[in-house]
C-alpha positions in Angstrom: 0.0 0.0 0.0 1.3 3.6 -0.7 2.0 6.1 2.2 0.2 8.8 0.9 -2.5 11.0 2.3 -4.7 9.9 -0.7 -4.6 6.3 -0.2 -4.7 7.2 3.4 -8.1 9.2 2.2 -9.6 6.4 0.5 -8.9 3.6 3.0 -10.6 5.7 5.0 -14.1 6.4 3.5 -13.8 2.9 1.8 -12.6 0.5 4.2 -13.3 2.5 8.1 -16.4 4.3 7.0 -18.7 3.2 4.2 -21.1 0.3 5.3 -20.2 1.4 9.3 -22.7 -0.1 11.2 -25.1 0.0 14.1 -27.5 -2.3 15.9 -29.0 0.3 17.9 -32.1 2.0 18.2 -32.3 0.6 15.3 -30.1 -1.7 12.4 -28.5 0.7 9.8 -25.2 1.2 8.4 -23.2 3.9 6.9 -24.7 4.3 3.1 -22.5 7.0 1.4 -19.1 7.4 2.8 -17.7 10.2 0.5 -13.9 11.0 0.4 -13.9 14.1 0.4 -16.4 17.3 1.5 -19.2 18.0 -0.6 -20.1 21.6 -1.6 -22.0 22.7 1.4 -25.2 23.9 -1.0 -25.2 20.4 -1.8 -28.4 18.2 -0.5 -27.6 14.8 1.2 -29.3 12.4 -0.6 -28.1 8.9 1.7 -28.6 8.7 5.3 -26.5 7.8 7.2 -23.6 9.5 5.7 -19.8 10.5 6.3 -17.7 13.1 4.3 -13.8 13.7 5.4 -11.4 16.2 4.7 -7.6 17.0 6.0 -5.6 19.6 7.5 -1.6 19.3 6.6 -0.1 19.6 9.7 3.7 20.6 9.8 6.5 18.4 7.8 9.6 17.7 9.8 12.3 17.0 7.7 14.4 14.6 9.7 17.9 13.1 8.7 16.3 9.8 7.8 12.8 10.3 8.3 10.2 12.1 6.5 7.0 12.7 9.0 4.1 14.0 7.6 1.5 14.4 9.8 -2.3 15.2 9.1 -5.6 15.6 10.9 -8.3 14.0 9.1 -12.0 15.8 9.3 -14.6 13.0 9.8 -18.2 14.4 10.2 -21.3 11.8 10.0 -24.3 12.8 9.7 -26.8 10.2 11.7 -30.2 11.5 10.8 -31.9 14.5 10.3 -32.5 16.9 13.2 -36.4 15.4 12.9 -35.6 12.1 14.1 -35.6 11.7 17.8 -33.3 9.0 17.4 -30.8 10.5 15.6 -28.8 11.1 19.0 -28.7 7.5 19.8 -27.8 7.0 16.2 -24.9 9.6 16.4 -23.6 8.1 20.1 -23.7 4.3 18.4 -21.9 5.1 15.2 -18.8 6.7 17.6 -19.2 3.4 19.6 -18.7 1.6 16.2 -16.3 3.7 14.6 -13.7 3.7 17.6 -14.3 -0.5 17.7 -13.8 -0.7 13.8 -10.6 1.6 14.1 -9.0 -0.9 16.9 -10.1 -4.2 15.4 -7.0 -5.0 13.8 -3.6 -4.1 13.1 -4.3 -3.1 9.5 -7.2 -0.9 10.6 -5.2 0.8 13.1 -2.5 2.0 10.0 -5.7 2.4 7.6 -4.7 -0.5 5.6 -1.0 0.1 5.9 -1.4 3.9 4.6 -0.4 5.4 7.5 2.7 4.6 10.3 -0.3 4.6 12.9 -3.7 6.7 13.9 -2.4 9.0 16.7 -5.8 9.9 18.2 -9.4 10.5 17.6 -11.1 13.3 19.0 -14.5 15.2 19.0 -15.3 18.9 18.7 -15.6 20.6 21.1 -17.4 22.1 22.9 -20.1 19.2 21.2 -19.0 16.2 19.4 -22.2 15.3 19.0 -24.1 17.9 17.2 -26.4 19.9 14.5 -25.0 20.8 11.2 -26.3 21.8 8.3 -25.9 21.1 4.6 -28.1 21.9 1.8 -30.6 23.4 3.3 -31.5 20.9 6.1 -30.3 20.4 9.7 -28.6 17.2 10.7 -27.9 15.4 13.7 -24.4 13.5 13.8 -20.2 13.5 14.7 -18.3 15.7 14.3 -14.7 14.3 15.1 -11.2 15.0 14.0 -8.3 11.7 13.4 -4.7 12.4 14.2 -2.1 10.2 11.7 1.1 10.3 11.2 3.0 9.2 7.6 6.4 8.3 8.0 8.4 7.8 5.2 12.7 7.2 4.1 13.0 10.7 1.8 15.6 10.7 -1.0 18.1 12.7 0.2 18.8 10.3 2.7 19.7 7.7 0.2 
């Protein structure tokens, strides 16, 4: 697998996120996991749903490292702010998520994309919480992944 942030990306959405699922209040699963944002005008058209973005956080440039470290963006939008068990929803799927995350060695490096997932942290002050998008109000995550690349550069060849 590559060490880059968009393999990293993909593993993510693909592997971590899409078909994430939950037992309870109710069965469902994640049905869109999208790898990046969508315009923010944009209607959601499959719930449950995740979008993620990243933030480059600062390269050190080490003799015979190269760490590149970068804070993925997860939000997941549950349900709409309607349902009154979108909360529920929202607290199960961070349950899940963190479970999936630390089920195996693989998951833990996002499929070997990564040297390892640092953290995983909410919002503040709300992890759960409303958002909007397209005109509606949501109820879901809103969470933020610390990983760190690590790769040999060239110069130290």
């Amino acid at each position: 697998m590559t060490l880059s942030i968009a393999a990293a990306h993909t593993y993510l959405a693909d592997n971590i996120l899409q078909d994430l699922a939950i037992t309870s209040p109710i069965q469902t699963s994640i049905k869109k996991a999208h790898k990046y944002f969508l315009p923010p005008a944009k209607a959601i058209a499959d719930l449950p749903c995740a979008m993620v973005t990243f933030e480059q956080r600062t390269v050190v440039f080490g003799p015979a490292l190269l760490h590149k470290p970068y804070t993925f963006h997860i939000v997941i939008y549950a349900a709409k702010v309607e349902d009154e068990t979108g909360p529920e929803k929202a607290a199960n799927f961070m349950d899940a998520l963190i479970t999936k995350l630390a089920s195996t060695k693989d998951t833990l490096r996002l499929g070997g994309t990564v040297s390892l997932i640092q953290q995983l942290r909410g919002q503040t002050p709300e992890t759960l919480n409303v958002q909007e998008r397209g005109g509606a109000a949501f109820i879901g995550l809103d969470l933020f992944m610390d990983v760190q690349i690590t790769t040999t550069p060239g110069y130290s060849a």
